[in-house]
C-alpha positions in Angstrom: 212.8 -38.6 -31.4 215.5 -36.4 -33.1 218.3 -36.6 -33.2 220.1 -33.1 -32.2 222.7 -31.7 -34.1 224.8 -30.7 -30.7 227.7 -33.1 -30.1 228.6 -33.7 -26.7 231.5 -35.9 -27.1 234.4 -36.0 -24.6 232.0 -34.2 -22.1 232.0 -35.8 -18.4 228.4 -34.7 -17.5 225.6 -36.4 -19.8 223.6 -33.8 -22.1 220.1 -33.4 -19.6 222.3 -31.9 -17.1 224.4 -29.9 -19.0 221.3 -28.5 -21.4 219.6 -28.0 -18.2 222.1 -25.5 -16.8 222.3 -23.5 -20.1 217.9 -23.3 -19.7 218.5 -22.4 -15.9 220.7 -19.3 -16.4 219.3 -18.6 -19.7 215.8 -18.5 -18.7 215.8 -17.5 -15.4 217.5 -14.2 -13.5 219.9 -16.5 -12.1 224.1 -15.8 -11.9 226.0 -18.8 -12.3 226.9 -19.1 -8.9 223.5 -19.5 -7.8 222.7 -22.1 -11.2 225.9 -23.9 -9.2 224.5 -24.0 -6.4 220.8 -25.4 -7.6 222.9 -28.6 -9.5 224.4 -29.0 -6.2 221.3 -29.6 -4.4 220.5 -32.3 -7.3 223.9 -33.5 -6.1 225.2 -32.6 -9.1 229.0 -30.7 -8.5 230.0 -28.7 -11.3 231.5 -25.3 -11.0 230.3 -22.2 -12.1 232.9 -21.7 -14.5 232.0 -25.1 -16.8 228.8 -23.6 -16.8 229.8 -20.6 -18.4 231.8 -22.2 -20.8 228.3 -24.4 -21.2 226.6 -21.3 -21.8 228.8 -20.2 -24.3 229.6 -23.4 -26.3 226.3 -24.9 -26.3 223.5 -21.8 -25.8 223.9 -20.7 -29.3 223.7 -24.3 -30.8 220.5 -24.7 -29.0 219.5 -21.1 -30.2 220.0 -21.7 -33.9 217.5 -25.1 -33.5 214.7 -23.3 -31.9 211.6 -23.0 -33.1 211.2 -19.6 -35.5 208.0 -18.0 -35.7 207.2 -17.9 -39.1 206.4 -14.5 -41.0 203.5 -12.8 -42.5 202.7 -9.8 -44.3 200.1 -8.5 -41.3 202.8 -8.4 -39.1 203.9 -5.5 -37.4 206.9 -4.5 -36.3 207.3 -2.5 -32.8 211.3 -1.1 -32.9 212.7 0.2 -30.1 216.4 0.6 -28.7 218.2 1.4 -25.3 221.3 2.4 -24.0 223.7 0.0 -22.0 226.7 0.9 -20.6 229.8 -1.2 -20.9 232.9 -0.4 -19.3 231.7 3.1 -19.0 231.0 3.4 -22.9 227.5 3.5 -24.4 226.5 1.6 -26.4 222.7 0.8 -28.0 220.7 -2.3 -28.2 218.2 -2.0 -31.6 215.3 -4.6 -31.1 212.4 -5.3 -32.9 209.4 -7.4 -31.4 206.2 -8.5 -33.4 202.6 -7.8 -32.2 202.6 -10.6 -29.6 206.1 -9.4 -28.1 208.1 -12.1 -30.1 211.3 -10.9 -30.5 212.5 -10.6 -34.3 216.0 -9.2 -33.6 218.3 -7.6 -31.8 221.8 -6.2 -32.8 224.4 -3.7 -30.7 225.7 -1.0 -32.0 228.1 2.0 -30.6 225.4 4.5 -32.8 222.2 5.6 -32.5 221.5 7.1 -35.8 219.8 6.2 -39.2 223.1 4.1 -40.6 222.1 2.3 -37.1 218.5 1.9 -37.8 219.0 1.1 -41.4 221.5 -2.1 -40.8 218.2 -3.3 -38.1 215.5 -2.6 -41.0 217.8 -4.6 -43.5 218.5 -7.6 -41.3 215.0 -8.0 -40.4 214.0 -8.0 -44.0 216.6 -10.5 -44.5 216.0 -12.6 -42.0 211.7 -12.3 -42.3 211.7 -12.3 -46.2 209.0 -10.0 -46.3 208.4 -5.9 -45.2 205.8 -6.0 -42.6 202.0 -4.3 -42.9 203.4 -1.6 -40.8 206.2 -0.5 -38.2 205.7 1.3 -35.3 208.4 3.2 -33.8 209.4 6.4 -31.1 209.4 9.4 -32.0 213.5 9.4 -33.4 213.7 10.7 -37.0 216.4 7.6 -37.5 213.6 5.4 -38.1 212.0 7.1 -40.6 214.9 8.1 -42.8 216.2 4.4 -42.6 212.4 3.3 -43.5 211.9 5.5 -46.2 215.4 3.9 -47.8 214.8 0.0 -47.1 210.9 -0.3 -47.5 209.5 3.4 -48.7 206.1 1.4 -49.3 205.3 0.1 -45.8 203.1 2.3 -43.2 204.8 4.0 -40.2 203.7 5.4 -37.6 206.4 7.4 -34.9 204.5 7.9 -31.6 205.7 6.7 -28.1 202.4 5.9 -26.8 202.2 3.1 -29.0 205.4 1.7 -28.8 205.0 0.5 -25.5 205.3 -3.5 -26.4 209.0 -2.7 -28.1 209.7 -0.5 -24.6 209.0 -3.3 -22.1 210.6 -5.8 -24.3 213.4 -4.6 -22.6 212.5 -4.9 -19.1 214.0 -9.1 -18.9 217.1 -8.0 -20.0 217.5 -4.8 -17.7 217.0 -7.2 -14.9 219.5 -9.9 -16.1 221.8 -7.1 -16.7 221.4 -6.2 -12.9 221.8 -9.7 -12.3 224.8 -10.3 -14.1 226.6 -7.2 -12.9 226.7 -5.8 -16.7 228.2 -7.0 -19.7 232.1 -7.3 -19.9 231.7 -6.1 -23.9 229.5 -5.8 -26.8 230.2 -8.7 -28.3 229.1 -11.0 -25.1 226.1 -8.7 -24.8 225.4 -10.1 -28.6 226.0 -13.5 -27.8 224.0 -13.3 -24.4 220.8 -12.0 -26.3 220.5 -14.2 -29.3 220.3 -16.9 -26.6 218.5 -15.0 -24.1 215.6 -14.1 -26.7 215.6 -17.4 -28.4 214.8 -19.4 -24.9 212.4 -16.0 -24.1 210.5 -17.1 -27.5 210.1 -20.5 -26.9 208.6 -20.1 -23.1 207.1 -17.1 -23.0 203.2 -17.5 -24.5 201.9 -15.0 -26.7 199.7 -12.2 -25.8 196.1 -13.9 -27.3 197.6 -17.6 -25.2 197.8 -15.2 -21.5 194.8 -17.4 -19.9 196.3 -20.1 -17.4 195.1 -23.0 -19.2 196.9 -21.6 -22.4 200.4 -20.7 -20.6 200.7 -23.9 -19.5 199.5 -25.8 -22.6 202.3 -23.8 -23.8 205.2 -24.2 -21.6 204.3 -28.2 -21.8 204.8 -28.1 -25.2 207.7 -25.4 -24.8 209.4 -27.9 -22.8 209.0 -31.0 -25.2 210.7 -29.3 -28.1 213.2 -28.4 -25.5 214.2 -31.5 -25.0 214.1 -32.4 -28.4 217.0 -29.5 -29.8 219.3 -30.4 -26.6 218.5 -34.1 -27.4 217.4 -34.8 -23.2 214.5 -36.7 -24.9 216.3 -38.9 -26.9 
């Protein structure tokens, strides 16, 4: 097997049960108090404190090994963003899913204008290497002034009818966001979805994979290369 790139020297708990508390409140609308409380049944006592720090040392690691979809030139891109309050300030979470609902990126910002929309469109291009056979967005004019600056030649089209796979993108992370009480800032919003979507991408089977057979072909093999970036198959 692989070897992972994630040290876990001068750690007390052995990496399987420290990778599986990062995929437990990762994955799952858990709080760490109730993660805690599932290791203790396993008779496993850890507070829920090392498993934040868990969370934050090792979740991006593990998020930066993931598998990446790779790109192509029929993709389209569904963007959408949403307003989250943090310490009584809004702020706005820009996403972009694929047709299947794979999450491409996500990045906060305190605007919700076409500067806004134009650092999403570049970082997707940057991080794809490619413009996309269309984009689909709501009807905000941001979009389409940002588009017509970063990629002038691919298609849009602006209707909210058909930007319903970028608006329920959301939906996972309004419930963890219930769960968690809210974010403390933007920055551990940022962190929280990089690792959030990455674990969302792995596990989650695309639309045209939705029969039961399929789903669970999936999270088998989900779960394998799992194991393999946190190094509990080694």
């Amino acid at each position: 097997m692989k070897t992972p790139a994630v040290s876990y020297k001068r750690h007390r708990f052995p990496q399987e049960i420290i990778s599986n508390a990062v995929w437990l409140y990762f994955r799952f609308p858990l709080s760490l108090r109730l993660v805690e409380e599932m290791l203790l049944e396993r008779g496993i006592v850890v507070s829920y404190e090392t498993i934040r720090r868990w969370g934050r040392k090792f979740g991006p690691a593990y998020a930066k090994q993931l598998r990446r979809r790779r790109p192509s030139r029929q993709d389209v891109w569904h963007l959408d963003e949403v307003v989250i309050s943090i310490a009584g300030k809004k702020h706005w979470l820009w996403r972009a899913v694929d047709q299947n609902g794979f999450v491409l990126d996500e990045i906060v910002q305190n605007r919700r204008d076409t500067k806004a929309a134009k650092r999403l469109l570049i970082r997707l291009l940057k991080k794809a290497g490619m413009p996309p056979k269309r984009i689909i967005t709501d009807k905000l004019r941001s979009y389409g002034a940002a588009k017509r600056e970063v990629m002038p030649a691919v298609e849009h089209r602006s209707h909210k009818g058909l930007n319903n796979r970028a608006e329920n993108s959301h939906l996972p992370l309004r419930k963890r966001e219930r769960t968690m009480q809210g974010f403390r800032s933007p920055g551990s919003l940022q962190r929280f979805i990089s690792i959030f979507s990455a674990l969302r991408n792995l596990f989650v089977a695309p639309r045209h994979k939705r029969s039961a057979l399929a789903t669970h072909i999936h999270r088998i093999r989900a779960m394998a290369h799992w194991k393999v970036v946190t190094g509990a198959a080694a």
